[in-house]
N, C-alpha and C positions, 0 to 999 in steps of 0.2 A: 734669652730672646723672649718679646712679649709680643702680644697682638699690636699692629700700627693704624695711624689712620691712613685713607688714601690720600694725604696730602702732595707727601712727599713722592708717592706713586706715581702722580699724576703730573706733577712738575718735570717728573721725569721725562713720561711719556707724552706729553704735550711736545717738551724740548728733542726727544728723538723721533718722532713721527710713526710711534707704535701705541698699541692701546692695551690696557690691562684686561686681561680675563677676568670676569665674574660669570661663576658658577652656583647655580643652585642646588644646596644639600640638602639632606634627607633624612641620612641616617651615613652609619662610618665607614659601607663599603665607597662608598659617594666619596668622601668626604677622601679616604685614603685615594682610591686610584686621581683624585683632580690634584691634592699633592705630589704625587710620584711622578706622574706626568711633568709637573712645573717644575719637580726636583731638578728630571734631566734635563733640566734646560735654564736653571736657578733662575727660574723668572718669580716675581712678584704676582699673586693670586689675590683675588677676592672672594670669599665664601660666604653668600648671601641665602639669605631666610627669607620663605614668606611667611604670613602670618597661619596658612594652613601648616605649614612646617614645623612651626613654632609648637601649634597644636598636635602635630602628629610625633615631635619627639624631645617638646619641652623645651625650653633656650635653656634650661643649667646643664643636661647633658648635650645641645650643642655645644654650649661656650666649654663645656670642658673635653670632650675630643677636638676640637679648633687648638684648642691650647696645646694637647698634646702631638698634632699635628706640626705647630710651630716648634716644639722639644724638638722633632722628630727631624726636621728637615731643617729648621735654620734657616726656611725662607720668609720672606715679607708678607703679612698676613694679615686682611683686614678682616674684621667677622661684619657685616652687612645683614639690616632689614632693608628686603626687597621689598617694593608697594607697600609701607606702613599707611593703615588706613587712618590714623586717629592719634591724638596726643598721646594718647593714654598706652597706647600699643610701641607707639615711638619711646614714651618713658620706661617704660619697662623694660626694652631689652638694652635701655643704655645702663639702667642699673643693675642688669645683668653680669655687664661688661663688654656688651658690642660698639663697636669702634667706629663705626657710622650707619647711618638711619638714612634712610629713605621716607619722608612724604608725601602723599600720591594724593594728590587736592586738581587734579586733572580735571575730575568728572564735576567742581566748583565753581561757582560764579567765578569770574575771575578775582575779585577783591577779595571774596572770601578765601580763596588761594591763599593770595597774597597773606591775608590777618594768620590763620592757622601755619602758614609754612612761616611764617617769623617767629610766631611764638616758640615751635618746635626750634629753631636755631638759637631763640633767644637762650630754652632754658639746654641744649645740646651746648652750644659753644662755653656756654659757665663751666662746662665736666671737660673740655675740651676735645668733646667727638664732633665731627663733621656732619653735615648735612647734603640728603642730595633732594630736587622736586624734578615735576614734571611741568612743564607748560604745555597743551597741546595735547592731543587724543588717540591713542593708536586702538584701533583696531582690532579686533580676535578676544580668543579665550585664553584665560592661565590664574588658576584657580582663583582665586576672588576676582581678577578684573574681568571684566564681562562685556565687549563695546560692541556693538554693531555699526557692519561698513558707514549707515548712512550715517553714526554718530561720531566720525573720526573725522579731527582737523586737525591741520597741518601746523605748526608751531610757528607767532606770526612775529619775526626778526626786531620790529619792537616794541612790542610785548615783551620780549626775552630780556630787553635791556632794562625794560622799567623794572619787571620781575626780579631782576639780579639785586638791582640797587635798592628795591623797596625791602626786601627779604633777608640779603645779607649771605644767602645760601651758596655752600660752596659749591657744587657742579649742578650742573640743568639737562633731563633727561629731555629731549626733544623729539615732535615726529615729524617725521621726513619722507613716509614710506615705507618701513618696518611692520609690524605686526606681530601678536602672539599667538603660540599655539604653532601648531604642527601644519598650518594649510591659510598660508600667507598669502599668496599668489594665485590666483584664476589663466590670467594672462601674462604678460610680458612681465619681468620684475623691473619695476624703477623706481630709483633711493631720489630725491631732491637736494642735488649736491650741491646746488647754485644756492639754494635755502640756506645748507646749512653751511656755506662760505659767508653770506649776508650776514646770519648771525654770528657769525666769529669776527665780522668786519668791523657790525657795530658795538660788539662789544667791548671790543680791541680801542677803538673811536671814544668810547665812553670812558675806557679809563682800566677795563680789566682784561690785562695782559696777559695772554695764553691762558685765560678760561676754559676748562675743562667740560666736556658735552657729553654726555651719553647716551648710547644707543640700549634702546630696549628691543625685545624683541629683535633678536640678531640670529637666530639658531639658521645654519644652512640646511639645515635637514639633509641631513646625509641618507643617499637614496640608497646604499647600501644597507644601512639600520631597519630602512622600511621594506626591503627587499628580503629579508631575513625574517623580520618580524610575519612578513604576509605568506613566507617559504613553511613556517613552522605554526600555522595555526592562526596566525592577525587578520586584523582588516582596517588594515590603515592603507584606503586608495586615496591617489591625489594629492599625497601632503607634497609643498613645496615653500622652501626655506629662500634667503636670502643670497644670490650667489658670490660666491666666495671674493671674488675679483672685488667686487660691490664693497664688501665688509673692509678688504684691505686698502682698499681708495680712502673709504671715512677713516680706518687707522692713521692714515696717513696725514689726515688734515686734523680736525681739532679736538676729535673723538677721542679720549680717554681710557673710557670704559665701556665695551661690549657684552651684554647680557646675554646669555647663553644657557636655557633651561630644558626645552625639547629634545637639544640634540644629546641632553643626558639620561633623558629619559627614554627616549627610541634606542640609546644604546643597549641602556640597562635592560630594558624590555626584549631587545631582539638577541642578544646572551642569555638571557632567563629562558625564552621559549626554546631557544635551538640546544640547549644543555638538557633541559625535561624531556626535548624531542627523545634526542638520542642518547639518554639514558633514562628510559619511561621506569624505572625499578630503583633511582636515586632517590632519594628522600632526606638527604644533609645539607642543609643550605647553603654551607660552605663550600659546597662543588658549585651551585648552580651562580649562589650572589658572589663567589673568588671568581666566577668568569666574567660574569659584569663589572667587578674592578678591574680587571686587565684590560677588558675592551675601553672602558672610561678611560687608561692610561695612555692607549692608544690615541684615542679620539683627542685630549687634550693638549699629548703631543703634537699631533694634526694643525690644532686651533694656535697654536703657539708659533710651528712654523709656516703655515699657511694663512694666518687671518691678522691675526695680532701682529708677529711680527715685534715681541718683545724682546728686550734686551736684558743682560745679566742683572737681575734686582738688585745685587750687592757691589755695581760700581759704584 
């Protein structure tokens, strides 16, 4: 077994009206419990990087527990830069050995988009890894992106079409109402589903059949995670995620792939403090970060049958 790209991922999930998990790693307890989770359920995983990631634990010892991950399970495994800011960042982890890249030319004129997300495809499709962009602005914080409400727009149906064909680029992260970071929502939560059916209209109309969309910023924030976290020492008030019903509607329609970063990280967090809590005279990582794997196994399995709604990767 080797790493894949989401090609065939996505052909999938487009055709059964479920959407692939992408997860962001970190380090191996991460990285194991979002495997074990997708084991039992032999669904198909994306394990995506940001570029602080990248920074904090090097892409050659990611790409090689990703690898050993795929030994390990036998499942369908893309390795993923999430937000690659720059050619330069996207080249590097495809010489790595990352099986698709992400370019985030969002915060761009739009042309200037367009010129750097082709180049990145240009020289990505010659090694044969995939590419994904952004058209459109979301929102919130999650380590390098940085948007303020009043700088978020909504992704415009065609533009998306021009962007596809000018670019060449295989899936299109779109905003729709999503957000990063832990505290999404103020008021009422609402996704623009009529948007993003337009754009799957016109794209369908121009010529590309079951085009693949993705949601960023999707974490539901699990209010148990923060209820724990705030039980054992936190202060995390008000965060509010994406509801769950919400996420499974866009699986259903043209959404692909659903990003998922907070709610791994309010796990990890809310198993770390309540394992220190009560046992304040622990001092072996492997008590406090093996609880955080387990909870991640939990949660993933959650997001599997609750959100995604994936099917066996290995039909």
């Amino acid at each position: 077994m080797a790493l894949v790209t989401t090609k065939k991922m996505f052909e999938k999930a487009f055709k059964g009206h479920y959407s692939i998990g992408a997860f962001n790693i970190n380090n191996m307890e991460i990285i194991q419990g979002i495997v074990e989770g997708c084991k039992k359920h032999n669904s198909a995983v994306i394990l995506q990087v940001s570029k602080s990631a990248l920074k904090y634990a090097h892409p050659l010892y990611i790409k090689n527990m990703v690898e050993a991950a795929v030994e390990e399970t036998g499942l369908d495994i893309a390795l993923h830069l999430d937000h690659g800011p720059s050619f330069e960042v996207c080249k590097e982890c495809i010489e790595y050995g990352f099986t698709s890249v992400m370019f985030d030319g969002s915060h761009l004129d739009y042309e200037e988009n367009i010129a750097k997300t082709k180049e990145i495809v240009d020289y990505a499709h010659a090694k044969g890894i995939v590419v994904e962009a952004e058209l459109g602005k979301l929102e919130g914080v999650e380590d390098e992106v940085k948007v303020a409400a009043g700088n978020a727009s909504y992704t415009d149906p065609d533009q998306a079409v021009d962007f596809v064909k000018r670019t060449g680029v295989d899936s299109l992260a779109v905003a729709i109402g999503t957000s990063h970071g832990a505290y999404k929502f103020k008021g009422e939560a609402k996704l623009d589903f009529e948007r993003l059916q337009t754009i799957t209209d016109k794209l369908e109309s121009a010529g590309y059949h079951n085009y693949p969309i993705v949601l960023h910023g999707a974490s539901s924030v699990d209010q148990k995670s923060v209820a724990t976290c705030n039980e054992f020492g936190g202060n995390i008030k008000g965060a509010k995620g994406i509801p769950v019903e919400m996420l499974r509607k866009a699986s259903s329609m043209a959404v692909c792939k659903i990003n998922m970063d907070t709610d791994i990280r309010l796990a990890v967090t809310a198993a770390v403090r309540k394992s220190l809590s009560e046992k304040p005279d622990a001092f072996d990582p492997r008590g406090y970060l093996g609880a955080a794997r387990e909870d991640i196994v939990t949660l993933v399995e959650k997001k599997i049958t609750d959100v995604l709604g994936s099917e066996d990767s290995m039909k």
